[in-house]
N, C-alpha and C positions, 0 to 999 in steps of 0.2 A: 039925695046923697047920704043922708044920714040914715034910711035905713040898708042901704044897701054897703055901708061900711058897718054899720053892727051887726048885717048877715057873715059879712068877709070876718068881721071879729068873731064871732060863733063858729063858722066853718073852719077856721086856720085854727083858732085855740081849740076846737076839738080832736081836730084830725092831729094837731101836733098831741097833743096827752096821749091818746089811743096810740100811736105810733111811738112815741118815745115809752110808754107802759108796757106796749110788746117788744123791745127790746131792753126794756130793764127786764122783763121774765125771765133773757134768756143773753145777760151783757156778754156770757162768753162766746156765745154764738157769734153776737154782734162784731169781738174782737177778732175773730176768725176773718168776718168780714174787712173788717179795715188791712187787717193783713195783705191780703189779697190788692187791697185799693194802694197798698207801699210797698207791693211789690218792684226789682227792677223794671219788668216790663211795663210797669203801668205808671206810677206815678214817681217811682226810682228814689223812694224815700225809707232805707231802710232802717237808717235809723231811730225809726219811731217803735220800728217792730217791738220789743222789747215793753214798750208802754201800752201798746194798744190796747190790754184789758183797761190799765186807768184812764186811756184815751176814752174808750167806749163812754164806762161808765158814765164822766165826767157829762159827755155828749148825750145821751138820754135824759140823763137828768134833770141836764141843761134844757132839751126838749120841751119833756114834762110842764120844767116849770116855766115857761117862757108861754105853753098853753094855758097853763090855771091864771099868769099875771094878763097876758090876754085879755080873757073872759072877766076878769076879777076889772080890767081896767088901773093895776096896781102899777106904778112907776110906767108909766107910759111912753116918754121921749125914749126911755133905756130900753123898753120891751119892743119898740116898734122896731129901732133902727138894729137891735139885736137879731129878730127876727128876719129882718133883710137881709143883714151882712151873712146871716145862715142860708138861708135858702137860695140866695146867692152863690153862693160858694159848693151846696149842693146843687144847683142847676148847671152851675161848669165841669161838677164831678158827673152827674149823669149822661149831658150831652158826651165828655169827653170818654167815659167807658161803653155808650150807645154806637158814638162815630167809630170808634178805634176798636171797636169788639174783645172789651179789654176784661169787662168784669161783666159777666153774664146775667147777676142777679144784686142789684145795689143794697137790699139787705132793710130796705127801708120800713118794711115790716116784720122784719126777720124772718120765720120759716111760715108766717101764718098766711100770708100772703103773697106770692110769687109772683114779682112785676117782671119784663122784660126789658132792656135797658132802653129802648123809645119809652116806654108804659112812664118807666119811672122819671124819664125830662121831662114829657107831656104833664105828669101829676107836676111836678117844680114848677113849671110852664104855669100853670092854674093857682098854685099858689103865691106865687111871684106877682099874679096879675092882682090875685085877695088882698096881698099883702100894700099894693100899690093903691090903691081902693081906700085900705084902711090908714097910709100912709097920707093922702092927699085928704082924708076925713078925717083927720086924729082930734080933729076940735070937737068933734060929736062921741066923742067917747069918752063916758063919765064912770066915774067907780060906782059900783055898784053897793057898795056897805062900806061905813063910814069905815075911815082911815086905818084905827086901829085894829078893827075886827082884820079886813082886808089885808093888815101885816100877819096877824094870829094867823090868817089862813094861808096865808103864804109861806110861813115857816113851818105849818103842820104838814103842808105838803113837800116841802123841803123834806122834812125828819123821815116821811112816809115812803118816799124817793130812797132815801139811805137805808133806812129799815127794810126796803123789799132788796134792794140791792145787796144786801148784806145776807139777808136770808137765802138768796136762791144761790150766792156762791159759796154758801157754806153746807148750802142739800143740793140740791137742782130747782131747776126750772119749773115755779108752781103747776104751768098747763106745756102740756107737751105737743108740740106745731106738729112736730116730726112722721115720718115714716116707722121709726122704732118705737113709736109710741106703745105703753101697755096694753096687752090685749091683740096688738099687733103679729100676725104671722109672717116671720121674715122668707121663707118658702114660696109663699102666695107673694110677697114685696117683689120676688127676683121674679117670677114668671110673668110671661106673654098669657095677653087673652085669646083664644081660639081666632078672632077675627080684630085683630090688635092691627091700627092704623100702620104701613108698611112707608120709611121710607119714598120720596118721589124726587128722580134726580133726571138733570138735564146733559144731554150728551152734547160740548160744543164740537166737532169735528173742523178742521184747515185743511181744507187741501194745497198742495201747489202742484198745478199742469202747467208745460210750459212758462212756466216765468210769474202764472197767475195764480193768485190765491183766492180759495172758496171757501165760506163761514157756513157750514151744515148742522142746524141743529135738530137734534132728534130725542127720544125718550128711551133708545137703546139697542133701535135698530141700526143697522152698518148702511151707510147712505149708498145709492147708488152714485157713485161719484169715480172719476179715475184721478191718478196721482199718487204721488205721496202726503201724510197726512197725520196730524199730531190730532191729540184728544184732551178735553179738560172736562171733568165731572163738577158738577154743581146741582148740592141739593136746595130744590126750590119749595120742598116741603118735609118735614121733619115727620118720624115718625113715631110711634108710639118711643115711649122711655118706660121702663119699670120703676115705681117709685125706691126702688132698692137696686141700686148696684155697686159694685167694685166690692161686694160682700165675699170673704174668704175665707177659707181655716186649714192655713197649710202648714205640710210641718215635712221636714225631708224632701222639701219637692215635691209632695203631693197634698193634694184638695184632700179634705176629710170632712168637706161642709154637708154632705148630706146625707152622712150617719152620723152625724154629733146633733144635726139639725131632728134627728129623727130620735132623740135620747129622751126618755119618760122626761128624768129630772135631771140639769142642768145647770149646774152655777159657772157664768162666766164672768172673769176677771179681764175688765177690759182696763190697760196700760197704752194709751196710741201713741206715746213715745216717751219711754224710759231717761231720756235724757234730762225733761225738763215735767217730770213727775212730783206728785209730791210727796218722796219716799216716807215720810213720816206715816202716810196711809196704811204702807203695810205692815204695818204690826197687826192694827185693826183687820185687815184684809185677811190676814194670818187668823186669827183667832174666828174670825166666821170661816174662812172657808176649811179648816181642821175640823169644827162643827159640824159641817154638811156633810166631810167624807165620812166623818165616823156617824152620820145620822142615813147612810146609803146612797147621799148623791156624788154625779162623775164632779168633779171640778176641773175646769180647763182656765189657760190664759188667752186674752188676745191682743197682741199690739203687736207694732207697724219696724220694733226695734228688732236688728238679727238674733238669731237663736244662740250666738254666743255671749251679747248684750243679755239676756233674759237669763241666758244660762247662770252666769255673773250672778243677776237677781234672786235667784233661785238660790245660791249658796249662800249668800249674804245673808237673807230673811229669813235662811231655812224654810220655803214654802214647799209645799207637798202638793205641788200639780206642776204640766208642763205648759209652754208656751207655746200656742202656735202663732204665725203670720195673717194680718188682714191688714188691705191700707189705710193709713191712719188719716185719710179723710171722713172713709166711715167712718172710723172708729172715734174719733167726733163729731160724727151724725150722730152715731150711736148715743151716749151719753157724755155729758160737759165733762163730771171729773174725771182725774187722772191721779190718782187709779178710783176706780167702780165697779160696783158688782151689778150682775143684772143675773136675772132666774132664767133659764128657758123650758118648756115643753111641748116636747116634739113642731120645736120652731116657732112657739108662741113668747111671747114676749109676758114674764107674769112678773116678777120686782125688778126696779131697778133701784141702786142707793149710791148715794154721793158715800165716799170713804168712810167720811164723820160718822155717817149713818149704818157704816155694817152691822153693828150690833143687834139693830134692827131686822137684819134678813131673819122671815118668817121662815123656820122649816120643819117638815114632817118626820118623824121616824119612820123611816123606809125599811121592808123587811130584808131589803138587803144591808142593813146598819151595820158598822162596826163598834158598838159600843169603849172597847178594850183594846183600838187602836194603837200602836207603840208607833207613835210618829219618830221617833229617833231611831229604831230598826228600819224603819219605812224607808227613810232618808238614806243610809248608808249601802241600803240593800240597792235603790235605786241604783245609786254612785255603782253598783257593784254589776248590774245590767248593762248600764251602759262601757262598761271598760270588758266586758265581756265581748262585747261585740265590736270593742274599734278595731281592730285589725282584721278580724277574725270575717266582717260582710265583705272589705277590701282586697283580702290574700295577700297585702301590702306588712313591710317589718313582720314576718310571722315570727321571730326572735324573741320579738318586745311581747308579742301576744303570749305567748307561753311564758316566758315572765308575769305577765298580769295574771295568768290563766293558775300559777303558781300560788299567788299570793292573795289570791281568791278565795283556792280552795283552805289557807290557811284560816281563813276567818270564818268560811263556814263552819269549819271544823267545831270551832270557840261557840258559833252560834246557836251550833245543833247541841252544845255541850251543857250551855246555860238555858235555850227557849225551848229546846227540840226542833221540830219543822215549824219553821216558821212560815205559819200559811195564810189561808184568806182572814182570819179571824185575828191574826195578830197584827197584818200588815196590809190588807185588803189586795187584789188584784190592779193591775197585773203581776205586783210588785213577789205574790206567792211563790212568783217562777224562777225570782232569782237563783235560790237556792239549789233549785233541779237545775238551772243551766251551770250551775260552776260544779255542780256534781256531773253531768252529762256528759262536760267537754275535760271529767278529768279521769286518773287510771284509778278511784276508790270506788266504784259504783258498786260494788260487791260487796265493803263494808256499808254503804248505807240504802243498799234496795229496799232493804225492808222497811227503814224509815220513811222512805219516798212512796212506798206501798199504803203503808199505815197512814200514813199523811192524806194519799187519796181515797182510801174507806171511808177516814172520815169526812171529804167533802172539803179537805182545807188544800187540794190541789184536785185539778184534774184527772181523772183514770187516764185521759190520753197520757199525758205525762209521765206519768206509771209503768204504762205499756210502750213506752216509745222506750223509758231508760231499759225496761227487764230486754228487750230484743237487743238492745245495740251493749249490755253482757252477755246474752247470747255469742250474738254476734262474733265478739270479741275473743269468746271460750270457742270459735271455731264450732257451735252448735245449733241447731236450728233455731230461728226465731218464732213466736205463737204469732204477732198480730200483723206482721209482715210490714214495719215501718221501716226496715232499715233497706238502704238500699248499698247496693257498691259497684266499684268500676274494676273490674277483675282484668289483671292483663296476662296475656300467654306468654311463652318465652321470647317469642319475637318482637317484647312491645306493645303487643297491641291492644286494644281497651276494648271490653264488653260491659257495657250496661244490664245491674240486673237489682233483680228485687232477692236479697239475698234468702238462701232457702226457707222454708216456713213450715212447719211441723203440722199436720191435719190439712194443709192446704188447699181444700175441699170446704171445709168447714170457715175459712178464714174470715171472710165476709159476713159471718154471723159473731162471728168474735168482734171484730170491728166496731160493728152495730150495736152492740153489748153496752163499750166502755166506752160512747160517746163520738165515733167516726162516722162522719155523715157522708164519705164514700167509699167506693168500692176496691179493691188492692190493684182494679185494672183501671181505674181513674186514677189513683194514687201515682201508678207509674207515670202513669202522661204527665199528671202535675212537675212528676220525681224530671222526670228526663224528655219530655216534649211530646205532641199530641202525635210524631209517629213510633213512639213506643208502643209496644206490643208484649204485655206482661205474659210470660212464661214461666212455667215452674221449674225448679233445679232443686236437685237433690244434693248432697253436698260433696259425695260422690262427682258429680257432674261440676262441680266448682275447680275440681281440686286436678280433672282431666284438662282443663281450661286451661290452667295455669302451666302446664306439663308439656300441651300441646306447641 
């Protein structure tokens, strides 16, 4: 009896430190889980939600030391019947999330270890028996080193408890359990392997013939059976899962995860929910990620809050990137703080940093750097993009849009007066463009072509840009366009609407002009894009325009 209660003493106080140590790595993780364990549905105790980070903690700790007093043999009546009344109390929480299929994963090693909710009664099961072992032997368990010592080490592992505690929720997580772990390609996380285990699901089929009912089951074939007849699916084997799912990056209603996934360099700002953030972060957040854009990296956001919630964020901190949509369960897979930054390239997972720690983000001078960034033009020019386009993608209040469209062009006016064009080098893209949009959709194209020319000589907008505005003054002057981007809906006297790519001067040549200043298709792909794939680009002369209208 007595060595087989000091083995059950060795086994429980080890296995409890290793399990309460891997959840002190990672107590926010842990909180997540108890979350989950007070939910309505499961243990219908919500109002603990609120503590569960101090819940966790307390509980790990509690762990820890209840393993080292254990082993150590230190207060032993107190440590035995503590250990009970815990493991206890986890063996009704496991069987009752195992019966009721409530909590899929008890958490009981946080992410290092994934039990299944049997796995994890079955382990309670075993140590409940250790513990009973060591409960009916407690007269064989002697301390190990005198009294005092045995206090010293008990407090040192107390302080050690707090000290790591304290460390990893002010960084992160010393060792990373997770799937986003550094080094990690999140691409490779979301995909299937060529012969990736497949679902296996049981078909029960009921018939009723005359008055009787028939229990048919099968793997998917339609039973030879007569009747009528109801069906229930049940999977009797699971199938593959990708270590990464419910991963997204949407913004408007669309995925944009795997061209942001595919970007050299990448800082993202993960916030999984703005509500209960810890705003104080972003200032910090601010100050690296201003760093990265003017050192040539994209900077994005991601969290789980609406685009008008972030919007909000966005004015408040003055941040100088946008937010997109992912759910905010990953995005506490992802990493614990809120807010954090992590690096990507091309889907690899290279820093990640608790808030405290932005300052720390390591980054390169990229040749596409903006040294000479004016984040305050940056900011207003944005603002001036997007009021550009609210009415104007809808065809909704077009009143209000020419109002805006107004008072746009007033500011550019000021802008080009004090910066000139303000282009890639002063306000980095996309944001270059603002300025050719409030000129493009207003009646001074004429006063400032040549600025918007000279602007893309030098590389600080696009040629397309250039050549899109000099045609659509063509246009306008009722005279041929060179590079054939404008297009129009020409209607005759009766009404009626003709689609066309309005005249083009050398129109022979067009296609090499295109190719020139950066169009990477043809003026007969351009239409189908302009007006649908049965379009059928034709030349008009302007002559031929003006007979249209007449006709």
């Amino acid at each position: 009896m007595k060595n087989i209660t000091n083995i059950s003493r060795t086994l429980v106080g080890t296995l409890f430190i290793i399990s309460g140590l891997i959840k002190l790595n990672d107590p926010v993780g842990f909180s997540f889980k108890l979350k989950d364990y007070f939910a309505p549905d499961v243990l219908n105790l919500e109002v603990f939600v609120p503590y569960a980070l101090l819940i966790a903690i307390f509980v790990v700790i509690f762990e820890v030391m209840l393993g080292v007093m254990l082993l150590l043999g230190y207060a032993k009546k107190f440590t035995i019947w503590s250990s009970l009344a815990m493991i206890i109390f986890f063996t009704f929480l496991t069987f009752y999330s195992a019966y009721f299929n409530k909590v899929t994963d008890c958490g009981c090693f946080g992410d290092a270890i994934k039990l299944t909710p049997w796995e994890s009664f079955s382990k309670d099961i075993v140590l409940l028996i250790l513990l009973l072992f060591i409960y009916f032997g407690r007269k064989f368990i002697q301390p190990l080193f005198p009294k005092n010592t045995e206090r010293i080490l008990v407090y040192l592992s107390f302080i050690g408890c707090m000290a790591l505690g304290y460390y990893v929720l002010q960084h992160l997580p010393i060792i990373d359990f997770r799937p986003y772990k550094i080094e990690n390609n999140i691409t490779e996380g979301l995909s299937y392997p060529p012969n990736a285990q497949q679902p296996i699901f049981e078909y029960h089929w009921t018939f009723t013939n005359n008055g009787k009912e028939k229990v048919v089951v099968t793997n998917g074939n339609f039973p030879k059976e007569e009747g009528d007849y109801t069906v229930e699916t049940v999977m009797i084997e699971e199938g593959y899962e990708p270590p990464i799912h419910d991963f997204t990056m949407e913004r408007d209603g669309e995925d944009h995860s795997e061209a942001l996934l595919n970007e050299e360099n990448l800082i993202v700002v993960v916030a999984y929910s703005l509500s209960n953030s810890e705003k104080e972060g972003f200032y910090k957040i601010k100050e690296a990620t201003n760093k990265a854009i003017k050192n040539g990296y994209k900077v994005i956001g991601l969290s789980s809050s609406s685009q008008e919630v972030t919007e909000d964020l966005i004015e408040e901190y003055h941040l100088n990137f946008k937010f997109y949509f992912c759910d905010e369960t990953a995005l506490k897979t992802i990493i614990r703080a809120n807010p954090s930054l992590m690096e990507l390239q091309k889907g690899t997972i290279k820093q990640k940093l608790h808030w405290n720690d932005a300052a720390d983000l390591k980054l390169e001078t990229l040749p596409s750097a903006i040294p000479n960034l004016n984040f305050k033009l940056k900011r207003q020019l944005d603002s001036i993009m997007t009021l550009d386009q609210k009415h104007r993608s809808d065809g909704l209040n077009w009143d209000e849009q020419i109002k805006i469209d107004s008072s746009n062009t007033v500011f550019i006016k000021k802008v080009f007066k004090e910066y000139g064009y303000p282009g890639k080098s002063m306000v980095g893209t996309p944001t270059n463009i603002a300025a050719w949009l409030v000129i493009q959709h207003s009646n001074i194209i004429l006063e400032y072509i040549d600025l918007i020319k000279e602007a893309a000589n030098k590389g600080e907008l696009s040629k397309t840009y250039s050549a899109m505005m000099e045609d659509r003054m063509l246009m306008y002057n009722n005279e041929e366009q060179i590079y054939g981007t404008q297009g129009s809906t020409i209607r005759d006297s009766s009404d009626n609407p003709t689609d066309i790519i309005w005249p083009i001067k050398d129109v022979e040549n067009v296609n090499k002009r295109r190719q020139e200043i950066g169009y990477d298709e043809t003026i007969e792909e351009y239409g189908k894009a302009l007006y649908g794939d049965d379009f059928v680009f034709k030349p008009y002369t302007l002559e031929e325009v003006e007979a249209i209208k007449k006709n």
